[in-house]
N, C-alpha and C positions, 0 to 999 in steps of 0.2 A: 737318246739323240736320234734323229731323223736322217737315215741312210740318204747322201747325197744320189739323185738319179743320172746314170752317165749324161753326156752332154753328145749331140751330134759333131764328130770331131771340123776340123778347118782342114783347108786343103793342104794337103804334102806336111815340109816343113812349118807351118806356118802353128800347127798344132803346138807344138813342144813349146812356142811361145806363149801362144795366149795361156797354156796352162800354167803361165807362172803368176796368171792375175787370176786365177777361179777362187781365191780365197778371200777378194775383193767384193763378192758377188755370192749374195744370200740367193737368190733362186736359181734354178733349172732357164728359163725365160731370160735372165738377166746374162747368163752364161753364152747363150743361145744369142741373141741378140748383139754381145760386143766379137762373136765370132763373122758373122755375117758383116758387120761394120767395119772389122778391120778389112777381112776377105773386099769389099768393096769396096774402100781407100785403095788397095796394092794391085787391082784388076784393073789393064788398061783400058780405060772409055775413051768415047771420041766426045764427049760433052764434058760440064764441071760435073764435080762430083755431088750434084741433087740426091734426095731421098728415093727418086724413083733411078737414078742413074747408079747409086750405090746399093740398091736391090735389082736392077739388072733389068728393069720395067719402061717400057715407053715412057716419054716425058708426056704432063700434064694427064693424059686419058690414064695412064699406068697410075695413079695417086693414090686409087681405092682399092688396088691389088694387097691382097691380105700380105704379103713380103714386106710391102712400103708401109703398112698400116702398123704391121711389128716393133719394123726397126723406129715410125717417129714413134710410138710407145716406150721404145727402149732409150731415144735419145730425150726427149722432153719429161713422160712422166713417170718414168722409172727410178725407184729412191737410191741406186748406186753413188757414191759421192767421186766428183770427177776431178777433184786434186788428189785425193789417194790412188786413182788410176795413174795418174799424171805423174807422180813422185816414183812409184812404181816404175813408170817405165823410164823415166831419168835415171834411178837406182840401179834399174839392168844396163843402161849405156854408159853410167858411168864405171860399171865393175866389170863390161867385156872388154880388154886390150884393143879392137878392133877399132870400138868409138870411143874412149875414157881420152876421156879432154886432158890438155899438158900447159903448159905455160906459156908455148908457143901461138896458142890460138887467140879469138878475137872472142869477146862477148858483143856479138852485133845487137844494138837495141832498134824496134823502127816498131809502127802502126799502117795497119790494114783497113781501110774503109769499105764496106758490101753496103748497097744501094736497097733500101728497105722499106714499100710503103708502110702506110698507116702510122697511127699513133701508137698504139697498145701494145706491141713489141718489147721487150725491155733493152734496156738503155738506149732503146733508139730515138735519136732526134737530129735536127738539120744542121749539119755540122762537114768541116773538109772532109772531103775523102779522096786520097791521096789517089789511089787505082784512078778515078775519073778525073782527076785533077780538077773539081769545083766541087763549090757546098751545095749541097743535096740534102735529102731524107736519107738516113740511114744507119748505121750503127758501125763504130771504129773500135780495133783491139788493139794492145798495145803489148809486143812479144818482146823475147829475148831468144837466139839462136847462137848457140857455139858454131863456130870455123873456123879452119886451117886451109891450107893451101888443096887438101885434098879430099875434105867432106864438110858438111855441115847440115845439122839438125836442131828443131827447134826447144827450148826448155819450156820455159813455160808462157803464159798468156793469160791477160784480163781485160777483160770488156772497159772502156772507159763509157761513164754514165753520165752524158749534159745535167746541168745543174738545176733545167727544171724537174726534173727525177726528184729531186730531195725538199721537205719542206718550208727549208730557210735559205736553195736558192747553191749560193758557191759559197756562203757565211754559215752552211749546214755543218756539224761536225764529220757526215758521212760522206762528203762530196770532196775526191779527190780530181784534181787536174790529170793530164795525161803525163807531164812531165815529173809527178809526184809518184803515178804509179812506174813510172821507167825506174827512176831512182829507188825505188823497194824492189822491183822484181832486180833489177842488179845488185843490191845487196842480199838479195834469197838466194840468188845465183852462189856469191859467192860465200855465204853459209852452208850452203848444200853441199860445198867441195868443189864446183866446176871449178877447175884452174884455166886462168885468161890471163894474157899480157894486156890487155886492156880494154879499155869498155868502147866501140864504135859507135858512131852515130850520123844521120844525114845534119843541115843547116836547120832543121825544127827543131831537134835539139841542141846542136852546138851553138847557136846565136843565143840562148837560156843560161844566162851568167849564172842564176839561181843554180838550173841544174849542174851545173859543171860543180857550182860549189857544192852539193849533195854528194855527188861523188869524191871528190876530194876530200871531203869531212869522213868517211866512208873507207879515205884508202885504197881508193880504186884510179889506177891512171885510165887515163883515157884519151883517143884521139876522135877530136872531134870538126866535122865539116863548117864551116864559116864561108855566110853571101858574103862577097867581094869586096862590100860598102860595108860589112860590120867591124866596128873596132875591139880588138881586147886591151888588156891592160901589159903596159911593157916599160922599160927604163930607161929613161933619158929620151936620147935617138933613133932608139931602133923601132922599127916596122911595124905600127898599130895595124894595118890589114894585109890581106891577103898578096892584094893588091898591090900596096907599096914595096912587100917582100918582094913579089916577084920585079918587080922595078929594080930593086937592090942588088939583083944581081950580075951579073956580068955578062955579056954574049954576044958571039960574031959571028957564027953560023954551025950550020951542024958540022961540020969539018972543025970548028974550034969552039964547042958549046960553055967556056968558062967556068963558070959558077951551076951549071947546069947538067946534070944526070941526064943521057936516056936510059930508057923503061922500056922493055919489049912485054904487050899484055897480048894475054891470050883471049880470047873470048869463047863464048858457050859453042860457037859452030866448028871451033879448032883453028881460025884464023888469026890473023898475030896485026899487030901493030905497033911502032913504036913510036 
């Protein structure tokens, strides 16, 4: 067998980590490569995190810099497979006391749209994307993230691919919806061990009778967002929307709010509201 060649280590602490993936990773180059990529994820930039921003290079002019030419080698055509990374680093979050998810927390499900010319890209095609709030060119994922009150991190993620990708269209056998792949990565979720009290979700998903039924079929509670005009199903009298609910209840002012809670929220700046 072929003596592995050390690897150039990562900076400080950061080393003891990545060596718990070097068993992930047949070459020296492939080693090399996801140390530089995390090291540039966790280094503060003043841009997003580009290929030339996550090698530390000027944008655009910086692109042919042998650092930037590395790492897209290491992120595009390097044979490492990137769900056994992925499982991996779930595996160590879920076995450190620090992040190991409890009952208490939330499985947030939601989709991310990046804005993406051309055609040839894969699974990109002109679809919403929620970040700009209209349909574009571009390419949407579809995640799951645990959180509690006091952290939260993401599990995993898959590309959702429009139906002309496939060649019989949304009647393909390969061509899943977005709300199809939500509903699998929440039951992977909850295969994997993550412990949730329930599945979140915005109004893309909660207004999706289907998927709510996926879930339930599933065993999974969940709470989910509903527009104001969507109806669910309920008995007899009571409150088909949002709407009528809150109509049903009771109130005469903040001094005597009835049927009515307040909520003190904090938001990301440390200011409060309630």
């Amino acid at each position: 067998m072929t003596r592995r060649l050390p690897c150039p280590p990562a900076p400080g602490p950061l080393e003891a980590y990545a060596a718990r993936f070097d068993d992930l990773f047949s070459t020296l180059a492939q080693r090399r490569g996801f140390r530089e990529y995390l090291t540039g994820l966790l280094l503060p930039r003043d841009r997003n995190k580009t290929l030339t921003c996550l090698a530390g290079t000027e944008p655009v002019v910086g692109a042919q810099h042998p650092s930037v030419q590395r790492l897209q080698f290491f992120l595009s055509e390097s044979t490492w497979d990137h769900e056994r990374v992925n499982a991996r680093r779930v595996e160590l979050l879920l076995a450190d006391p620090a992040t190991a998810p409890h009952a208490g927390g939330v499985l947030v499900i939601d989709d991310s749209g990046d804005r993406k010319d051309g055609k040839a890209t894969a699974h990109i095609g002109r679809q919403w994307l929620g970040r700009l709030g209209k349909t574009d060119n571009g390419i949407v994922t579809v995640t799951t993230c645990w959180a509690d009150e006091n952290l939260y991190y993401p599990l995993h993620a898959v590309p959702y691919s429009p139906a002309h990708h496939f060649p019989k269209g949304r009647s393909d056998p390969g061509f899943r919806t977005k709300l199809q792949i939500a509903a699998e990565l929440a039951r992977t979720a909850n295969a994997t061990g993550v412990a949730f009290r329930a599945v979140a979700a915005d109004c893309a998903y909660g207004d999706q009778d289907g998927f709510r039924r996926q879930l339930g079929e599933a065993g999974l509670p969940f709470v989910m967002a509903l527009k104001p005009s969507h109806g669910t199903w309920a008995y007899g009298r009571d409150a088909y929307t949002p709407v009528d609910a809150a109509r049903a209840l009771t109130w005469t002012d903040p001094e005597h709010p009835g049927d009515w809670t307040a909520i003190e929220r904090t938001f990301r700046d440390g200011h409060t509201e309630t």
